[in-house]
C-alpha positions, 0 to 999 in steps of 0.5 A: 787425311794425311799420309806417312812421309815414308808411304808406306805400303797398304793393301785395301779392299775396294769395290770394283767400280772404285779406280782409286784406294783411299787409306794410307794407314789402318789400325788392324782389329778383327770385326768390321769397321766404317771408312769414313769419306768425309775427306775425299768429298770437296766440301764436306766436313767430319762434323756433317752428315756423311755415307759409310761403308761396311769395310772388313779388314779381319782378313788383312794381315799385319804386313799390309796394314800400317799400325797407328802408333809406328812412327812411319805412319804418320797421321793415321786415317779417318777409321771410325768404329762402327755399332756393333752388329746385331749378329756376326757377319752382318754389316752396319748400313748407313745412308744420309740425306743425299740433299745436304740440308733440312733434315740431315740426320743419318739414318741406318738401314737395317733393312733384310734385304739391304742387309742381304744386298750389303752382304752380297758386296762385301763378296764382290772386294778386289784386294789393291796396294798403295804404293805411294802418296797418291795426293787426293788427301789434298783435295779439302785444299784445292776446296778451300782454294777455289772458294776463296779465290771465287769469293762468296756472296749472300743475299738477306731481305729485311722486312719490317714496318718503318722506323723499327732500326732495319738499316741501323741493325744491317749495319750493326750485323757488317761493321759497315755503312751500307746505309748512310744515315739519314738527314731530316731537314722537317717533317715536310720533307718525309716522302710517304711512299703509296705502294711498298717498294723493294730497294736493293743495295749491294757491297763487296765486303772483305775479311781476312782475305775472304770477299763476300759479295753482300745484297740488301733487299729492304721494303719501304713503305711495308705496314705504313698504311690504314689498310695493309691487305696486299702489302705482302704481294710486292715483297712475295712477287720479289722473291719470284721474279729471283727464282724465275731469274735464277731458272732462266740462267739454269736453262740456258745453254751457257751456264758458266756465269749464273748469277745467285740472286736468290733470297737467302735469308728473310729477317722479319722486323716484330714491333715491340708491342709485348702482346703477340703477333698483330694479323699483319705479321701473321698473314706475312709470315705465312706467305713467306714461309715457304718461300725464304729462310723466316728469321724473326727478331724483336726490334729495339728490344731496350724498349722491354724489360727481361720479364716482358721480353721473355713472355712476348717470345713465348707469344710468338712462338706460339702464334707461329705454332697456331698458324703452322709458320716454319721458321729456320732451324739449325739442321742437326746432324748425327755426327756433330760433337757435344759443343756444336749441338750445344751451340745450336741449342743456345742459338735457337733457344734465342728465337725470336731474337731480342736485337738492338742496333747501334752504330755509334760508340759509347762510353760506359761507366768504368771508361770502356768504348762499346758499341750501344745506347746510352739512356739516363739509367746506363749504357745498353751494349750491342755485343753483350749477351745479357744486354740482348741477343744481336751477337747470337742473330750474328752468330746464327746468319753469318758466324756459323749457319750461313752457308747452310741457309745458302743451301736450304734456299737452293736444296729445298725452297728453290727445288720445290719452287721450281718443280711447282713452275715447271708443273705449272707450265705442263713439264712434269718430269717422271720419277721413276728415271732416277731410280732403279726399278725391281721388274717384280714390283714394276709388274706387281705395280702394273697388276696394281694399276690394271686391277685398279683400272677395271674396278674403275671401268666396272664401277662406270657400267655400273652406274650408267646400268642403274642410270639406265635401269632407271630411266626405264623405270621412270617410262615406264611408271609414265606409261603406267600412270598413263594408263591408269588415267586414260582406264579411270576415264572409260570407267566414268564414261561407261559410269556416265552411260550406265546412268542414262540407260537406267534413267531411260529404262525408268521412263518406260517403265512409268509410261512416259514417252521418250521424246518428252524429255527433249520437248520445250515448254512454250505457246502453240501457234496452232 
């Protein structure tokens, strides 16, 4: 924003909590309008997502308000029409994402009440004079000034079995020797490593006076082994120990020094098989994936045809499809231009990218210098779009979306990481601190959660009643059956009885003697 050299004199409308105006010259039109904000943040872009607020400036006169065409206003300010309202009066609300990253899309709330609410401030306006240039215009500036003098940094891990060009293409993407070449004396000589080690090597880098502190993780030894089950675990638990380094910093009492260490980027390394992803990528993948920004790309893809390269693409998206694998994807913003949502079409239209490395120079057939590979049937060149998609991998990790995985990485990964550690130690932190809270809904909450608790409690009595019930019943169907047993065993005594009385009374009825029956048969001595 930029304000007239002569400072002219403009009357605004600002909240009350506001202490500062923020236009130097408005366009008088009847209706309501949006002040855009996008110039008074530090670090914030038009092309981003940004908060508007409902701003009516029917009531101002033209003797408050400079006109944009009158050679005393200057640049005229950032004024941007707003949709036109559903009814008169009502103003247009929109809310962004207040994380900055993922899914930053705009969005309108037209909400009654929100409505209703924006309404209510509207009323509560105080009328304010810029008397002069005040100089907040100038902040993006001072942004800009404090980020170069600072400096960058940016750290990428590269993942891939050996011998897939990682340090070649790291190379290639900087336009610098991070990684010497290498010397091989014999095969006698090649050290295999047994376990997958993680290698860091770290270089300032400048550009047109801008530093950039670049850190290179790669894997060695990853995939080189009959049997790869837990070759993912030493590259995760890297990934871990950073964030629980970068947590350590944040809890500290003197933060003025924390270092980001973090992963900002991972690129995965696919072996050009042409057939689809092997269980190895796949299980990696889907232990990475919510952990770092996954980039996939297709390494030495002069190995494939055109033809081959566009079905293995489609292979692998729809193995990363089948198995939920979230890969990064340029965040979309309701207010960027046609170009630059055509240029993050184009990017991600490439995905997984076909990439080769070269960090020689060759010679083509009509005599040009190029960076790439010469082959008996031509020349392949690194930086041609039509040879492969390195320069649009170069676009999307530095050129256009680097800061961008930086705060991906910090905004979403690292949160979400860090709530689950904090979790996890019994550090569970309530939400509703951050919030406002409506008395009426916390009281219908509670009536809620009372409700809730009493179905609760009546349901346990119900269940040790029945448990209960049941415990007497089966007493008492013991006693039961106790009772018939010990009644069918008097019945048979009694039954038993029964029949020696009446064989007795047919003895005396046939005249035989009692005491006959026990009598033994034998030789008297008498």
């Amino acid at each position: 924003m930029s304000v007239a050299s002569e400072h002219p004199t403009v009357e605004e409308n600002l909240p009350l909590e506001s202490s500062s105006p923020t236009l130097s010259s408005l366009q008088q039109k009847p209706g309501p309008k949006t002040l855009s904000l996008s110039s008074l943040l530090p670090g914030t872009y038009p092309s981003r997502s940004e908060t508007r607020i409902p701003y009516n400036f029917a009531d101002s006169s033209s003797d408050d308000v400079a006109s944009p065409s009158s050679p005393a206003n200057g640049t005229p300010a950032s004024v941007k029409e707003s949709p036109a309202p559903s009814s008169p009066g009502s103003p247009y609300v929109e809310r962004s994402n207040p994380m900055g990253a993922g899914n930053a899309q705009t969005v309108s709330s037209k909400d009654p009440k929100a409505v209703a609410q924006a309404a209510t401030d509207m009323k509560n306006v105080v009328r304010r004079k810029l008397t002069g240039y005040v100089g907040f215009a100038n902040l993006p500036n001072q942004w800009h000034r404090k980020s170069v003098r600072k400096g960058f940094n940016f750290n990428v891990m590269v993942v891939g079995e050996s011998g897939l060009g990682k340090s070649t293409l790291v190379n290639t993407l900087f336009n610098t020797s991070l990684y010497p070449p290498k010397e091989r004396t014999g095969p006698s000589h090649d050290i295999i490593p047994k376990t997958v080690s993680i290698q860091s090597i770290s270089a300032d880098i400048e550009e047109n006076g801008v530093r950039l502190r670049l850190t290179v993780v790669d894997t060695p030894g990853f995939g080189d082994f009959v049997n790869n089950d837990d070759s993912w675990r030493p590259i995760v638990e890297n990934i871990e120990q950073r964030y629980d380094a970068y947590l350590e910093a944040e809890n500290k009492v003197n933060r003025t020094n924390i270092v980001d260490n973090r992963i900002h980027a991972c690129v995965y390394f696919i072996q050009p098989t042409g057939h689809s992803l092997k269980p190895l990528d796949i299980e990696v993948m889907r232990r990475l994936h919510t952990k770092v920004n996954l980039i996939p790309v297709i390494a030495k893809a002069d190995t494939l045809t055109d033809e081959e390269i566009s079905l293995f693409k489609q292979r692998i998206l729809a193995d990363i499809q089948h198995h939920s694998i979230q890969i990064f994807e340029g965040p979309r913003y309701e207010l960027d231009d046609e170009e630059t949502i055509a240029e993050n079409q184009e990017i991600m239209s490439k995905v997984p990218f076909a990439v080769v490395g070269a960090n020689t120079e060759v010679t083509t057939a009509d005599g040009r210098k190029v960076r790439g590979r010469s082959y008996p049937w031509g020349v392949i060149e690194v930086d041609n779009e039509e040879h492969c998609d390195f320069v649009k991998l170069r676009q999307m990790l530095i050129r256009t979306h680097m800061e961008e995985l930086k705060e991906h990485t910090n905004n979403w990964l690292y949160e979400n990481y860090r709530s689950d550690k904090l979790t996890q130690m019994g550090v569970a932190q309530d939400p509703s601190v951050f919030k406002e809270v409506n008395p009426a809904v916390k009281q219908e909450e509670e009536r809620a959660l009372h409700e809730q608790k009493l179905a609760k409690m009546e349901a346990e009595m119900k269940m040790v009643f029945q448990q209960k019930v049941a415990e007497k019943e089966s007493k008492l169907k013991q006693s039961e059956d106790e009772l018939y047993a010990r009644h069918r065993e008097m019945k048979d005594q009694l039954e038993r009885q029964r029949q020696e009385l009446e064989e007795k009374k047919a003895r005396l009825e046939s005249g035989r003697p009692i005491e006959e029956k026990g009598k033994r048969k034998g030789f008297s001595l008498r």
